[in-house]
N, C-alpha and C positions, 0 to 999 in steps of 0.2 A: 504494500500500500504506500501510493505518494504522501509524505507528511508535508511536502515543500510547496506550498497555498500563495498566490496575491492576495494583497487585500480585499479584496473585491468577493473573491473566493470563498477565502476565510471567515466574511464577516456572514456572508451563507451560512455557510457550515455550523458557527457562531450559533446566529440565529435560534438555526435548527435544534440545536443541541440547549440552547437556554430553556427552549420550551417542551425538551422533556424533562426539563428540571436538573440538569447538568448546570454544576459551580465550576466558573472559566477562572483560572488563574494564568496569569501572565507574567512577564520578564521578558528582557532584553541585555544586549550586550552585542560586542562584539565579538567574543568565544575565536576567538586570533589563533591560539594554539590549544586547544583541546588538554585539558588537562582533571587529575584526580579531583581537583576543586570546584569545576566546574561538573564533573559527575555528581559529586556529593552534595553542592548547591540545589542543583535541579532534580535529585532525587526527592528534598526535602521538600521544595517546591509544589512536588506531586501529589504529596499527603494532605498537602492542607486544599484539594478540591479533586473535582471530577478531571478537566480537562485543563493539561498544559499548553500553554501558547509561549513559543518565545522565538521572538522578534531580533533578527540577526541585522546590525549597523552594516549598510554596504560600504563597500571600498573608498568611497569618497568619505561618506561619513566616519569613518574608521580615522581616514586622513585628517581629515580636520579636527580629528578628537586626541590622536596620537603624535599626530607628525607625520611628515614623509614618507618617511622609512618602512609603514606599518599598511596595510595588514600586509602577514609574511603570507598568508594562504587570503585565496581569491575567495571572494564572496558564496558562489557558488557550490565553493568544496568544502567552507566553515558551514556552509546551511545542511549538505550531507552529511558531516560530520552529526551536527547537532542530533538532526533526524533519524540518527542511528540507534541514537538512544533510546532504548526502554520505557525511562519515563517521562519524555516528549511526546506529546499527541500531534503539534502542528507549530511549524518551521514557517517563518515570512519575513524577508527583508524589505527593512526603509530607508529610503536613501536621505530623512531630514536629520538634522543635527541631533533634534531630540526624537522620543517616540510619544512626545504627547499629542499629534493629530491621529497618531494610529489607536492609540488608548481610546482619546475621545470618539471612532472609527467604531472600534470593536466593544467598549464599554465590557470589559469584564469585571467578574465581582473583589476579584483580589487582582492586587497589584505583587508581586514578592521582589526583593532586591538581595544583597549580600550585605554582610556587617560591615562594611566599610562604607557604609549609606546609616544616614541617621533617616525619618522619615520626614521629617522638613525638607529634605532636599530631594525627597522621590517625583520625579517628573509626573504628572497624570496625577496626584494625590486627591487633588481637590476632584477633579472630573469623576473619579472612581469613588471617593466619598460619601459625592452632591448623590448618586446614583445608591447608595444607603451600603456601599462598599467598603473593603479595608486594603490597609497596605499592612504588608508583611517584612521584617528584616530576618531574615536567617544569617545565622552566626558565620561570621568568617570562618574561610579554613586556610588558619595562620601557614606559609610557607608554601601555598599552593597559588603562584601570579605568573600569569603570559611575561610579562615584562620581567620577575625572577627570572624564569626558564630562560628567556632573550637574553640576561647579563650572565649569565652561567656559560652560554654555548659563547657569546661574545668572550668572556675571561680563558674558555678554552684553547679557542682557536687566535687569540691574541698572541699565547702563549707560543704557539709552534713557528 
């Protein structure tokens, strides 16, 4: 099964799924390098509702959030990546700086972020709120960062 949706698609699918009583939970990022902390983030994500949505920053948006340099993997092959996972229901990329015209779009009932987000600073809060919704912070998972792994392989191959 494709999990990889436009918005357009998804806000279908969305829809559909609201009104058999299905709780949408959401997130974004842009998941650069696929790592332990991003499984275990988005695992935790899962439990607190029915269906996972999370929303992958395309290439340009990556750039202007990162720098240059970034993303090391193409938009396309972070959304596969994503979509590979178990506790992902539906994969969508946006190409705005923020995801809060996609939030406002899809209106789902949770918003989830990582502990490195306080909830004043969650993009969509108020949108998902006004709608009688919550945001979520699930706890970091200390030593697990794209930009770690980046300065790791960067100090290896410095070296030689």
């Amino acid at each position: 099964m494709n999990k990889i949706y436009s918005r357009e698609k998804l806000k279908e699918e969305l829809d559909r799924l609201r009104k058999e009583g299905k709780k949408t939970i959401f997130t974004n990022g842009c998941f650069d390098i696929l790592h332990v902390g991003h499984a275990r983030y988005l695992q935790e994500a899962k439990k607190i509702g029915d269906i996972l949505v999370v929303a992958i920053n395309s290439d340009s948006s990556v750039r202007a959030i990162k720098g240059e340099k970034r993303p090391i993997i193409p938009e396309d092959e972070r959304a596969e990546m994503v979509a590979s996972l178990g506790s992902v229901d539906y994969v969508t990329i946006f190409h705005e700086s923020t995801p809060l015209e996609l939030i406002e779009y899809l209106q789902p009932h949770v918003i989830v972020k990582g502990g490195d987000w306080t909830e004043e600073k969650v993009v969509g809060r108020e949108s998902v709120k006004k709608l009688g919704g919550t945001v979520v912070i699930v706890p970091e998972i200390r030593g697990a960062s794209t930009s770690g792994i980046i300065e790791k392989i960067t100090k290896i191959y410095s070296k030689e």
